[in-house]
N, C-alpha and C positions, 0 to 999 in steps of 0.2 A: 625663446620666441614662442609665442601663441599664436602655432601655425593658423589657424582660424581666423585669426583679427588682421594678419596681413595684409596688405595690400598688393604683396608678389603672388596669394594662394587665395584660389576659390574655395568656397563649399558648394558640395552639393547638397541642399538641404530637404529635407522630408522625400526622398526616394525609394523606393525597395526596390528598381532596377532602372539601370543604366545602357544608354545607348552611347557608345565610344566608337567614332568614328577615325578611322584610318586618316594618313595622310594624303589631303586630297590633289596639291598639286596644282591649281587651276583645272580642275578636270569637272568644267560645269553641268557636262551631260549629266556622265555619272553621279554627280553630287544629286540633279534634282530628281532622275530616275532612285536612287535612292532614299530621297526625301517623300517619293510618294509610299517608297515602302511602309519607311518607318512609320508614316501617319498611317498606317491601315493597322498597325501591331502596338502602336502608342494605346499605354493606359494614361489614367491622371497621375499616378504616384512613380511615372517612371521622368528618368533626367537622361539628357540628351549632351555629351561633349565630344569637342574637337579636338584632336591630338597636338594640332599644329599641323607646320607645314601647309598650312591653307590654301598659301600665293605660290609663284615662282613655277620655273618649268614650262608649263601650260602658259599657254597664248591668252587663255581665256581668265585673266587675273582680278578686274572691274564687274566681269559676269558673275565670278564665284562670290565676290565680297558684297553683290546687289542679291544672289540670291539665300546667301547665308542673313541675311538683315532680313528679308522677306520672309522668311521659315520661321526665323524669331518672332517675328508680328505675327506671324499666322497663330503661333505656338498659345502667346501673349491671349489675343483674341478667341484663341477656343476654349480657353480654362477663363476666362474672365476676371483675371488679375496678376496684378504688375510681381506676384511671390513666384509666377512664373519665371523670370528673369533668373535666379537662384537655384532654377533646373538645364538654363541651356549656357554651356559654358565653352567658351574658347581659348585656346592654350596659344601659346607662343610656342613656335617650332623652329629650328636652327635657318627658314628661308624666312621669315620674319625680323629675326635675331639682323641678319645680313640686313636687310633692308631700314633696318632702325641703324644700322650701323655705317650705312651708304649716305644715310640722311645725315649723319656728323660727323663724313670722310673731312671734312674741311680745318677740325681739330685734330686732325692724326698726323705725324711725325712724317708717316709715309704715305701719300696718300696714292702714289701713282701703283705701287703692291696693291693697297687695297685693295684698289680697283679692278686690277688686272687680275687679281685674286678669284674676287666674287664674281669677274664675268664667268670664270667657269666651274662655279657653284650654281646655278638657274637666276638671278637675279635680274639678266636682261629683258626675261620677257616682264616682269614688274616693272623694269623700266619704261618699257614702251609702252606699257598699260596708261603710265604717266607722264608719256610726252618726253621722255628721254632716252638717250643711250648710251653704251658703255664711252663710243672714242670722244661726244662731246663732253664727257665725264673727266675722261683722260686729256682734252685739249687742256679744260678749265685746272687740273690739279697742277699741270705743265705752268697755269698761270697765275699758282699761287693760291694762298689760302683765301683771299679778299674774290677772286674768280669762280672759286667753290662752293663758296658763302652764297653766293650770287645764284651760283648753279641747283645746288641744292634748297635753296630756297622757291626755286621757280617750278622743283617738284613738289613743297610741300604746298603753294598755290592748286599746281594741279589738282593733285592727290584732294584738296580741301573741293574742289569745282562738283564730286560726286557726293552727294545726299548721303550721312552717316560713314564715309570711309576712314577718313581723319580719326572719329571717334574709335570706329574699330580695331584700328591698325595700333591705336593708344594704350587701350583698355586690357589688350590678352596678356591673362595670364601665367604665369609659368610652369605651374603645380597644378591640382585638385588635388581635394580629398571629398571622400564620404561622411556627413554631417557625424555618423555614429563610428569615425574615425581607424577604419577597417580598409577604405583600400586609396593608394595613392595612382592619381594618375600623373604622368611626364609625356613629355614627345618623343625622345629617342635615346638618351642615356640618362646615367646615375652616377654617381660613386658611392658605393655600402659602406665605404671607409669614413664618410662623410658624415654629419648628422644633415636631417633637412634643408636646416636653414645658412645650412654653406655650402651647399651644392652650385653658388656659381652657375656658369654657365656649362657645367655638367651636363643638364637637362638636352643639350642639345648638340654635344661633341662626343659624350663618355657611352658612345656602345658598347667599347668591350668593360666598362662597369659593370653596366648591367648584365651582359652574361654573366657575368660573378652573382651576381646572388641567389645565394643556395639558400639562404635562410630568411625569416622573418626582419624586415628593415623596417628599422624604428618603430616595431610594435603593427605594422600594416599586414593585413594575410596575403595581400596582394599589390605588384607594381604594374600598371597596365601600362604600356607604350603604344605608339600611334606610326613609330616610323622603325623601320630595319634597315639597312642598305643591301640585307639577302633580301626581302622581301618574301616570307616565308608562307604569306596566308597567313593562318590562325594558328598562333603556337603555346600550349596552355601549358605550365609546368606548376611544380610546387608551389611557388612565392611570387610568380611574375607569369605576362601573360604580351605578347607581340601580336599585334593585326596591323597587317600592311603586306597586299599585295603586288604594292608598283603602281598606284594609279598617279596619270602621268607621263607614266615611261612604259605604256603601253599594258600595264598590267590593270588589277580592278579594285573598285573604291570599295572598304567593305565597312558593314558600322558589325558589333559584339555586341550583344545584351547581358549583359551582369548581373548578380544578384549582388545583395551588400557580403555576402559571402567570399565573393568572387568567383562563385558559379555560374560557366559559360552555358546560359538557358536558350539560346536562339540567335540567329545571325543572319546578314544578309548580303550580299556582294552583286556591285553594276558596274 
């Protein structure tokens, strides 16, 4: 696989630092008291990503995904061209993963688990972001897959009702890397056993992976994640690097600044 040509993995391209934001959670305060940080410490050669975990949790699910679009326009318009795009990058996080997966409960074997599953994963409050909830979820699976279809179709109406979310919620990717191929970022796990491009849905189940890696994986100096379920703050080790300190669950939204090294030059937490 030529991780690069992908269409599961970004590049970050022409960067010399990185702004890697924790898992945000719906957590829109903190997301835009943080956005004013970054823009005060923002140079031109630096790239700005999202770990994942974007949605979910947090109440505030339509606020965060209006104002994540808006920081990209802004981003867009202060460098004065569209190669900016190719510096701000959004990941797919395991409440993402859930919610691409709620949207086609209707082909699932079981669909009444699923559901009942994911309601207590954070999924409900996305629901109601979009005009649904978990029991008319559970009525409709009760009534079959033709009832589901129906159901979940009337969220992807919603969902389409808000300017750019459709697109967004389509587009996230699973991976980054650094255009000069040094550091990988994920949302919350790995398998080192793995090569890249079969890590599955790894990225977003396999915590205790990624504690395992004590050594260089697949030639990267560094693995960055975006989510823990310790939620540790900033935890910088040999090969791999965690920021997430719970925002969300009452804890704080934080972004790292990276070099292509994977040296942690500066930080910020709201």
């Amino acid at each position: 696989m030529d991780r690069y040509e992908s269409d599961h993995f970004a590049t970050l391209d022409n960067v010399k630092r990185i702004w890697a934001v924790s898992a945000i959670h719906s957590d829109v305060d903190a997301l835009i008291t943080l956005h004013e940080e970054i823009l005060k410490r923002l140079t031109f050669e630096d790239g700005v990503i999202y770990l994942g975990n974007i949605i979910g949790k947090g109440l505030k699910v339509r606020e965060t995904i209006d104002e994540l679009l808006s920081f990209r326009r802004h981003l867009i318009a202060l460098n004065g061209t569209c190669q900016t795009t190719n510096k701000v990058i959004f990941l797919r996080g395991a409440q993402e993963e859930m919610w691409h997966k709620l949207l086609q409960v209707q082909l699932a074997i079981n669909p009444v688990e699923i559901i009942e599953w994911l309601s207590h994963q954070g999924v409900n409050t996305t629901l109601l972001a979009y005009d649904g909830t978990i029991d008319e979820g559970l009525y409709n699976a009760r009534g079959g897959a033709r009832d589901l279809a129906r159901w979940t179709n009337k969220l992807r109406d919603s969902i389409s009702m808000h300017p750019g979310h459709r697109e967004f919620l389509s587009s996230l990717k699973r991976a980054a890397v650094t255009n000069q191929g040094s550091l990988l970022f994920v949302n919350c796990g790995l398998d080192p056993q793995r090569p890249l491009d079969a890590q599955r849905d790894s990225f977003w189940w396999d915590t205790n992976g990624f504690e395992k890696i004590n050594s260089s994986f697949c030639g990267f100096k560094k693995v960055i994640r975006g989510y823990s379920p310790h939620h540790p703050g900033i935890e910088d080790k040999d090969y791999k690097v965690t920021i997430d300190s719970g925002a969300g669950s009452g804890g704080s939204l934080i972004a790292a600044c990276i070099d292509n090294n994977g040296q942690l030059i500066d930080w910020i937490s709201s």
